[in-house]
Structures are given as structure tokens and as C-alpha cells.
C-alpha positions in Angstrom: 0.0 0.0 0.0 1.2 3.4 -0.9 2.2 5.6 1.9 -0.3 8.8 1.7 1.0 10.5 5.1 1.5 14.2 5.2 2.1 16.2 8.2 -0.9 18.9 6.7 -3.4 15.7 5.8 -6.4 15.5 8.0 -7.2 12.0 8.9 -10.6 12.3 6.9 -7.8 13.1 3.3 -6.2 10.1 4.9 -8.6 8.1 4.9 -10.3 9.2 1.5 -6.7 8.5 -0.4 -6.5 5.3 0.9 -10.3 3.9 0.1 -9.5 5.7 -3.7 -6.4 3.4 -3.6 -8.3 0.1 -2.1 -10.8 1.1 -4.9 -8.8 1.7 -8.0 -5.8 -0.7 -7.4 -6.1 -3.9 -9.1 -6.6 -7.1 -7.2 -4.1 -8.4 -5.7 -1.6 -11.0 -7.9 0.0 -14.4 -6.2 3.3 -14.4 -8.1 5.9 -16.8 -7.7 9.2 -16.8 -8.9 11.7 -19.1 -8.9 15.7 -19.5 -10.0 18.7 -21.9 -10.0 21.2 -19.8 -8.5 23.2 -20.6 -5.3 25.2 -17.6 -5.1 24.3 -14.2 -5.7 24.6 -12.3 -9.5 22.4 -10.1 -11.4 19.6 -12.9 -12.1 18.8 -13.3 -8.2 19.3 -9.0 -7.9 16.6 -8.7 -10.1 13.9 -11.0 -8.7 14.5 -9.5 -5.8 14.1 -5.9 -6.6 11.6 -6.6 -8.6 9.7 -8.3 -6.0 10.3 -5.9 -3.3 8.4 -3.4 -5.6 5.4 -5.7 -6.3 5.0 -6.7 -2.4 5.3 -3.0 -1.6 2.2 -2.5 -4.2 0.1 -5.4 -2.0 1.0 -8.2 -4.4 1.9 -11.3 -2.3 5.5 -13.1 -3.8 6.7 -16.4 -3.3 10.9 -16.9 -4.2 12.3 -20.2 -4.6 15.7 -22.0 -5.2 18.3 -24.2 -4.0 18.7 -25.2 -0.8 20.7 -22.5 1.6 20.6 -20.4 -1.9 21.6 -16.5 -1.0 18.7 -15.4 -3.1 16.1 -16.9 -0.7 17.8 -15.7 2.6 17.6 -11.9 1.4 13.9 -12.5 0.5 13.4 -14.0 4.0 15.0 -11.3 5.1 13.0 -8.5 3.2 10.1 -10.1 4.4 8.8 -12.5 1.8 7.6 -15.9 0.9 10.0 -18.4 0.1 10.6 -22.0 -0.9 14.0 -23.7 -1.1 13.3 -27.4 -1.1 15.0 -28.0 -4.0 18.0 -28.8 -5.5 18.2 -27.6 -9.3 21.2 -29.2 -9.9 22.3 -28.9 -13.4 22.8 -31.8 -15.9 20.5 -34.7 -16.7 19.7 -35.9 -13.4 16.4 -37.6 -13.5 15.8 -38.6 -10.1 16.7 -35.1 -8.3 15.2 -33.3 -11.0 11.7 -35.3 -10.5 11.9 -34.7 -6.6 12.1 -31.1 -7.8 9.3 -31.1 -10.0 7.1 -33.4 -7.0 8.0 -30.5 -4.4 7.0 -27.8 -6.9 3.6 -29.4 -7.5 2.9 -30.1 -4.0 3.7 -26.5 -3.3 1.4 -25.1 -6.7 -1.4 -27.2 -5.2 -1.7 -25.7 -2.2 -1.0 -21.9 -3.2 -2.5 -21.9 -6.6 -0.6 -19.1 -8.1 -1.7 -16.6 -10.4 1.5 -16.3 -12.1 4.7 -18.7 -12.2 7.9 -17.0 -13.2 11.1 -19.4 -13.6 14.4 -17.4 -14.6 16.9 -20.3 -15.7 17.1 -23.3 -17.6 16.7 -26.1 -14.4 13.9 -23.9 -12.7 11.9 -23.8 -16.2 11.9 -27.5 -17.2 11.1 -28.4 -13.3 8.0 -25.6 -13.2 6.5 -26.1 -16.6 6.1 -29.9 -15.2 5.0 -29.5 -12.2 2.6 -26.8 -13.5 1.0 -29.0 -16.0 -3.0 -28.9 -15.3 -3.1 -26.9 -12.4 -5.8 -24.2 -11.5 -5.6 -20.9 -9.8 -7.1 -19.8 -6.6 -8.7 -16.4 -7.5 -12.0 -15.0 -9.4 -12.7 -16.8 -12.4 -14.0 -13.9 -14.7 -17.1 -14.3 -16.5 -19.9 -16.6 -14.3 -19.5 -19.9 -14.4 -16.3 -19.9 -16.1 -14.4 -22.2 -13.9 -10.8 -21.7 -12.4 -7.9 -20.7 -14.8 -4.3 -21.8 -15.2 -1.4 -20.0 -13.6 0.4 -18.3 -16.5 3.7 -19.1 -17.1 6.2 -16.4 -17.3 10.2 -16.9 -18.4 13.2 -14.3 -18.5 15.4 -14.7 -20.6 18.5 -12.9 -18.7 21.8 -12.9 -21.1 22.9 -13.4 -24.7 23.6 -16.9 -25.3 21.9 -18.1 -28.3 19.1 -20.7 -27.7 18.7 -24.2 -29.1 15.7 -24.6 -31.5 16.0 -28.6 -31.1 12.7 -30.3 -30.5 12.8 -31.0 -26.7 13.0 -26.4 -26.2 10.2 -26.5 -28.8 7.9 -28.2 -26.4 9.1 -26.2 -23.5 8.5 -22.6 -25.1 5.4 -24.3 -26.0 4.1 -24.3 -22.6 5.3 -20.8 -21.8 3.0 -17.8 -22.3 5.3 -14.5 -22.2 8.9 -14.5 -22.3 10.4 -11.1 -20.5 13.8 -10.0 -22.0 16.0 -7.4 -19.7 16.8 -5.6 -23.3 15.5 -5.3 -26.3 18.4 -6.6 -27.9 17.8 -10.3 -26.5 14.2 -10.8 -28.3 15.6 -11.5 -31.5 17.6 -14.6 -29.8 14.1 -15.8 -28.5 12.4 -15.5 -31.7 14.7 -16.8 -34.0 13.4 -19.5 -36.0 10.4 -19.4 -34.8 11.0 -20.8 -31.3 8.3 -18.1 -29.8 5.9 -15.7 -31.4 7.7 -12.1 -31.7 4.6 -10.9 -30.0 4.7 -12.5 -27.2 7.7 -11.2 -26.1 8.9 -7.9 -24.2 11.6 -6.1 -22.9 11.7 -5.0 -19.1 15.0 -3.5 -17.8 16.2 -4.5 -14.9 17.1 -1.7 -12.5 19.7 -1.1 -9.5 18.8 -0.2 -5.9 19.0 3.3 -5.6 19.1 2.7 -2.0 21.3 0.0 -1.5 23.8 1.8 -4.0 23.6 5.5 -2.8 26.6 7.9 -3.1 29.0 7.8 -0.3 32.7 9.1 0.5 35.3 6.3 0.0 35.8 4.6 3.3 40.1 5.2 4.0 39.5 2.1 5.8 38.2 -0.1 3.8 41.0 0.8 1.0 43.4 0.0 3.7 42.4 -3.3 3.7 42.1 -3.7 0.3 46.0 -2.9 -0.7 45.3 0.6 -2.1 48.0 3.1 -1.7 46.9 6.3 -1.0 46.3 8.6 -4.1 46.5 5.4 -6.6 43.5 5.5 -9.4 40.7 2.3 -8.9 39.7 1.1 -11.6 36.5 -1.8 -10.9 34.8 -4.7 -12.4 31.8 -6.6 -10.2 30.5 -9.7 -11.3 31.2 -13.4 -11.9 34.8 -14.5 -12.7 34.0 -16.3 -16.0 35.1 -16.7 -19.2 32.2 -14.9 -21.0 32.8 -11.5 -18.7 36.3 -10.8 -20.8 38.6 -10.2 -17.9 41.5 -10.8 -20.3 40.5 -7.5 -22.0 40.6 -5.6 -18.9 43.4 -6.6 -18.4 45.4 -6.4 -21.6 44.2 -2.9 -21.4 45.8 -2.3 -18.3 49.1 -4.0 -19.4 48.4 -0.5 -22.2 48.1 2.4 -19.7 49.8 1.2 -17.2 53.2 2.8 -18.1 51.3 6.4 -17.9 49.6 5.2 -14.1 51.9 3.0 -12.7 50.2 3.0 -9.7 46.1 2.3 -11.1 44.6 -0.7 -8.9 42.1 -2.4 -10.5 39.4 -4.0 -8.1 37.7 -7.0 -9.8 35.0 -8.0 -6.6 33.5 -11.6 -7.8 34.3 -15.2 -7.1 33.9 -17.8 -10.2 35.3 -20.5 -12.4 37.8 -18.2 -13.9 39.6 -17.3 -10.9 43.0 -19.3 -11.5 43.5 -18.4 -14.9 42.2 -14.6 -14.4 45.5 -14.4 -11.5 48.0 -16.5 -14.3 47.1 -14.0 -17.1 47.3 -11.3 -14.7 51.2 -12.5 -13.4 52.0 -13.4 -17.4 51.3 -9.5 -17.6 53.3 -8.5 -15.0 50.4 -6.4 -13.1 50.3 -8.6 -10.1 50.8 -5.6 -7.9 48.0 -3.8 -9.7 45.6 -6.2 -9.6 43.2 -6.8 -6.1 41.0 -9.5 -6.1 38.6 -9.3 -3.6 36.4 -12.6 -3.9 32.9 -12.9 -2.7 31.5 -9.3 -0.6 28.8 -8.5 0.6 29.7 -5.1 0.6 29.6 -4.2 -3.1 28.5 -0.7 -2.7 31.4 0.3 -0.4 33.5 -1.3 -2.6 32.3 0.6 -6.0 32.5 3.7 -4.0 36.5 3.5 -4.3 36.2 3.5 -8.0 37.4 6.4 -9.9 36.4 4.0 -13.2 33.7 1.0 -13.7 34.7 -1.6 -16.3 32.6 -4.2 -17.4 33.9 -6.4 -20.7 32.6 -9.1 -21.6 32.6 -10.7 -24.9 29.5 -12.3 -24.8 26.5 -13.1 -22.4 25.9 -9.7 -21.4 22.1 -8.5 -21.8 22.0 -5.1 -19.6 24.8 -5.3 -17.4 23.0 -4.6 -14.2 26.5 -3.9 -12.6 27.1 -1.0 -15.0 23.3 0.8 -13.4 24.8 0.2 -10.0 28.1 2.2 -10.6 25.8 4.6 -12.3 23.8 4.6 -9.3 26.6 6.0 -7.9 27.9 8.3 -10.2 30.8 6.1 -11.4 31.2 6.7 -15.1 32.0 3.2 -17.0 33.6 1.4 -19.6 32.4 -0.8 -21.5 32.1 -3.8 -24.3 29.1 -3.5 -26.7 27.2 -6.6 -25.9 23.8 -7.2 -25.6 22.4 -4.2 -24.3 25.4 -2.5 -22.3 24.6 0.4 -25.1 21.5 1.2 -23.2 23.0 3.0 -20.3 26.8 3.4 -21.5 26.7 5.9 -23.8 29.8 7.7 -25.5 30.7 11.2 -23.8 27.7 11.3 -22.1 27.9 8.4 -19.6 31.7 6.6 -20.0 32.7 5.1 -23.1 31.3 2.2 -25.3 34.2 -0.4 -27.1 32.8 -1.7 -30.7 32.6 -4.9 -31.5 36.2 -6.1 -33.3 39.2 -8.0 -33.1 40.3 -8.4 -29.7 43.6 -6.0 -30.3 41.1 -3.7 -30.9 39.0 -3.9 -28.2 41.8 -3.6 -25.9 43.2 -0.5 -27.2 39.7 0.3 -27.0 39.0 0.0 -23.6 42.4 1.4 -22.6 41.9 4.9 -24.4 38.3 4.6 -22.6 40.1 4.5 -19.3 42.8 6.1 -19.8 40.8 9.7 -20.6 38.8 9.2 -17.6 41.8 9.1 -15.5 43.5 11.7 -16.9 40.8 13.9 -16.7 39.0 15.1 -13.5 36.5 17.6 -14.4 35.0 14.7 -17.1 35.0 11.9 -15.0 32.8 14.1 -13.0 30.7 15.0 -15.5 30.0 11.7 -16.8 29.5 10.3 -13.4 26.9 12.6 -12.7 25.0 11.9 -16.2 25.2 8.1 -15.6 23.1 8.9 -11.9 20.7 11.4 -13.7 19.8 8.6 -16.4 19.1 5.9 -13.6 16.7 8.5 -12.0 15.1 8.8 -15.5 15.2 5.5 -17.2 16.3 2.8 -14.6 13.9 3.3 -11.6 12.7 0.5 -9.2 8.8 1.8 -9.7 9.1 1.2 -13.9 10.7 -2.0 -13.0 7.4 -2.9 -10.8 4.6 -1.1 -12.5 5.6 -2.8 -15.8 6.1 -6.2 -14.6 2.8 -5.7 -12.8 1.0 -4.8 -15.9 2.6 -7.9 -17.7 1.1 -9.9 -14.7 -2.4 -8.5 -14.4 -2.5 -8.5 -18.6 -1.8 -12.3 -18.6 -4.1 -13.1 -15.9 -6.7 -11.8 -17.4 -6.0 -13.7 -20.8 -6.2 -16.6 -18.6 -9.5 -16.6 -17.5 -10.7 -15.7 -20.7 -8.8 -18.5 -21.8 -10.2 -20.6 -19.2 -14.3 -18.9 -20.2 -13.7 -20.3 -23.9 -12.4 -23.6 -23.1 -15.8 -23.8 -21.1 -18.1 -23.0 -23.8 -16.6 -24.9 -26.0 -17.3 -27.9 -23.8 -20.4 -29.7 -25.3 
């Protein structure tokens, strides 16, 4: 429920704004989402945004995943539903995957959601089974109609193509809107006519303007961190893997590094890359430039040692969520053009965007990218405060809501009228 408090509102305005909102606000949705993450990344920081808007509107969410997953103990700990009796483990695992799929239905049963919202490859094929011929729980539309089906939502969250072989034909069958995080990824959905072009939609995923706030570098924390005092940062958060093109960073750095001898670069992340990452970084001689920090969970007070955000990867990327965060914080970036990095990062205004090319290219690239922005106070300024102004205006947590809401409530109703023909038909 909106908050309608005003030190000058009489309690009878009070109470008139908040039967106009009881009255004019749409019923209220039962949406459950679910994904296969353990650890934490931009998949799981979406979901959760996004559900921490849709709660705030009176919607009731459910969030599922593996067991002990760090998604589900932030949602616990925001104050929402969640499920983790699961495992999701990846692979053809028949047995644990069919526990997961008799857990799910169990738990559809007995909540009967309006919408069911997977966000990964495991957590689709396990909820488009257990999903199969279930019923909601609210109004039925027209009289007599009979319950509806949940409708079944999937995000498609990065770049990698999709296979168009018979088995994912069946799947996409069964799913009624796919959500995209750019625009740029509906074309990989759509392609060969794995889903209809019109039933799919971009909805950018947005930062935590809260969570990521401006704040003055903590001398502490860059104590601990190795940084010597008046050294440029230059930063990458995210996943160390293969796809996220840390050997581009750091070739670049290998570039500029005779003009800033001293630049740290910050790369805060834990992943599968993590040993090769450190042997390309000692090939290049930058040992002493280079901090890896592993896993934090105090990403915000990292970025806010940045002088420069990089994010590079080479392919995978659909928004770069990471990118909004620095933003958020007025951090201008550099950047690889994949996916939809082009919709924040934006040349001059915001940091600088690297074209696609050879990877000599790229590096020199991103090197002149960084290299201005450390040479040149007044601009990184500049840009830093741009990249905050176009969060305000085109990244906020309240589009990210109110458009997935819409989406929800839209579909819902398709389902009952769905549900209203099916029951006419019926001799």
C-alpha cells in the first residue's frame, strides 16, 4: 500500500486517499518466482528488486531455489515468501530433478498461483512440469467460467543463443510470455520461430538506488584492500567467468599502465575463472596492480572506491546490471558493446562504449576509454553525474514494478478468458 502521510493531511484526506487506492488498485496478484542460482549475480538481484516493488504495491511473492541459496535468505530477510526445497542441480539428473518437479507441484497445489515466473534453464523445465494442469485460486472472470491456469512467465537474462532442437520447442510451447532485460535479447528468442515475436517484451532490470547510494570512499576499507593512498581504482563486479572478458581488462591495463603506474584495478566476484584470471594477470606482470577481492557483501562500499567502472565481456551480457549500479553511484563506465550494455553506456555522455572487433582492438579500445577518464577530473565528474541522472530517469525501481505488474495482471486476465472459452466450447 502506498504511503499517503502528510504532516498537513487531516485523517478524513487520509482516509479518503487510501479507500481511492483500495478502490482503483487492481486485485491483488499471487506471483511466484523461482531460480537456480546458489550464489548471488544479477539474475537473483533482479527477482528480488523486482519483488520488493510488487509486495510494496500489496501483491503477495513467493521466491524459490536451491537449498541455503543467498537469493532466498535476502527474501526471508525482506520479508517475503520463500521456498527452497529444491536442489536444481544442473545436468540430466532424472531422479533429483523429478523430486524437484514433485516439491513444486505439491507446493502449486496448495498456493494456486496466479503467475509462475522461472528465470533459468533447471527452474523452467522443473516448473513447466510440475505446473501441467493446475488451477488458480482467484475469481474466475465471466460466471461460471471455472478456475484458470497460472500463466507461465520466463526471463530470458543474457545473450547466449538458444537451441531450437525439438525438446526447447515443447518447452517454449508451454510458456506464455517471455520477458527480456533488453531489447536486444528478443531477436535470440524468436529466432526460428522458437516463440511468437509478439509474445515477447523487454523490461529493464534496474539497480537499488538505495542500496547503491553515493557515499565518500571509506580510508578504511582501502586499507584493507592494498590501495595506496592517491593510486586510481579502476573496478569490475561480477562473476569471474570466461564470458565476462577479464582478459580484455586486463590487456588494457598492461596499455596504460606505463602512464599510471600506480592504477589498482578491483575485480570484486568469485567464479570458475579465478585461477586463470591471476595466471594472465602475473603473465602480464600487473600482479601488484591487480586486487581480487572474492565474494563481498559489501559491493556498494567497494564501488565507491572506483574512480572508473569496467565491465567487458565478450559475450552473455544482456543489460549489465552492474554497470546501473556504478551509475547509481555516479561512477562513469567502460564498456564492451554486448547485448544491451549500449542502453546506459553511452559515449561522452555516460563513460565510453568499445565496438565490436578484433580483440587487439577492443583492448586498445578500452584502454583509451580508461585512460581519458583518468587523466581527466572535471570529465569523469561529469559523466558520473549523467550516468546517476539517467538511472533517475530511465532505470527506476517503480518502472521496473509497475511494468512487470501490468505484464502480470494483462496475462491473468488472458487466462481466464482463456479458461471462459475452453468452457463454452465444452459440449
Amino acid at each position: 500500500m502506498r504511503n499517503f502521510y502528510h504532516p498537513r493531511a487531516s485523517k478524513i484526506n487520509f482516509r479518503l486517499a487510501l479507500v481511492i487506492e483500495i478502490m482503483t488498485h487492481p486485485a491483488r496478484l499471487k506471483i511466484f518466482h523461482i531460480n537456480m542460482h546458489n550464489k548471488w549475480g544479477g539474475q537473483p538481484n533482479r527477482i528480488l528488486t523486482e519483488s520488493r516493488g510488487l509486495a510494496e504495491m500489496g501483491h503477495e511473492i513467493w521466491i524459490a531455489g536451491p537449498r541455503g541459496c543467498v537469493l532466498c535468505e535476502r527474501a526471508a530477510a525482506a520479508g517475503l515468501h520463500t521456498f527452497d526445497d529444491l536442489e536444481l542441480r544442473r545436468g540430466f539428473r532424472p531422479a533429483s530433478f523429478m523430486r524437484d518437479v514433485r516439491n513444486l507441484k505439491a507446493l502449486f497445489i496448495r498456493e494456486r498461483f496466479d503467475v509462475i515466473h522461472p528465470h533459468g534453464s533447471q527452474d523452467t523445465w522443473a516448473s513447466v512440469f510440475a505446473a501441467r494442469g493446475l488451477k488458480t485460486a482467484g475469481p474466475t472472470g465471466p460466471a461460471g467460467t471455472g478456475a484458470s491456469r497460472p500463466a507461465m512467465v520466463r526471463t530470458r537474462h543474457n545473450t547466449f543463443p538458444i537451441a531450437t532442437h525439438p525438446p526447447n520447442r515443447w518447452l517454449y510451447r508451454h510458456i506464455d510470455w517471455v520477458v527480456t532485460i533488453a531489447p536486444q535479447v528478443d531477436e535470440l528468442v524468436s529466432h526460428n520461430g522458437l516463440f511468437p515475436p509478439g509474445r515477447i517484451g523487454a523490461i529493464y532490470s534496474v539497480p537499488d538506488m538505495t542500496r547503491f547510494a553515493p557515499r565518500e570512499p571509506s580510508a578504511e576499507l582501502r586499507r584493507e584492500l592494498g590501495i595506496p593512498e592517491g593510486s586510481p581504482v579502476v573496478g569490475m563486479v561480477g562473476r569471474l567467468a570466461p564470458e565476462k572478458g577479464h582478459h580484455l581488462l586486463i590487456g588494457a591495463i598492461k596499455k596504460i599502465a606505463p602512464e599510471f603506474p600506480t592504477v589498482r584495478v578491483v575485480l570484486a566476484g568469485e567464479g570458475r575463472s579465478r585461477a586463470e584470471i591471476e595466471s594472465r594477470i602475473a603473465d602480464a606482470g600487473l600482479t601488484e596492480n591487480f586486487i581480487l577481492t572474492g565474494f563481498r557483501t559489501d559491493v556498494p562500499d567497494v564501488v565507491a572506491l572506483f574512480d572508473v567502472f569496467a565491465l567487458t565481456p565478450t559475450s552473455g551480457e544482456s543489460l549489465g546490471t552492474s554497470i546501473l549500479e556504478a551509475f547509481c553511484m555516479g561512477k562513469p563506465a567502460v564498456a564492451t558493446q554486448v547485448g544491451g550494455t549500449g542502453e546506459s553506456v553511452r559515449t561522452g555522455q555516460t563513460g565510453y562504449l568499445v565496438a565490436p572487433g578484433a580483440e587487439a582492438e577492443q583492448i586498445d579500445g578500452i584502454a583509451e576509454g580508461i585512460g581519458a577518464l583518468l587523466r581527466d577530473t572535471e570529465a569523469r565528474g561529469r559523466m558520473g553525474r549523467a550516468a546517476r541522472e539517467l538511472i533517475h530517469a530511465e532505470f527506476s525501481q517503480d518502472s521496473l514494478a509497475r511494468n512487470s505488474e501490468a505484464l502480470y495482471l494483462k496475462l491473468r486476465e488472458e487466462m481466464r478468458a482463456e479458461s471462459g472459452q475452453a468452457k463454452d466450447a465444452t459440449p
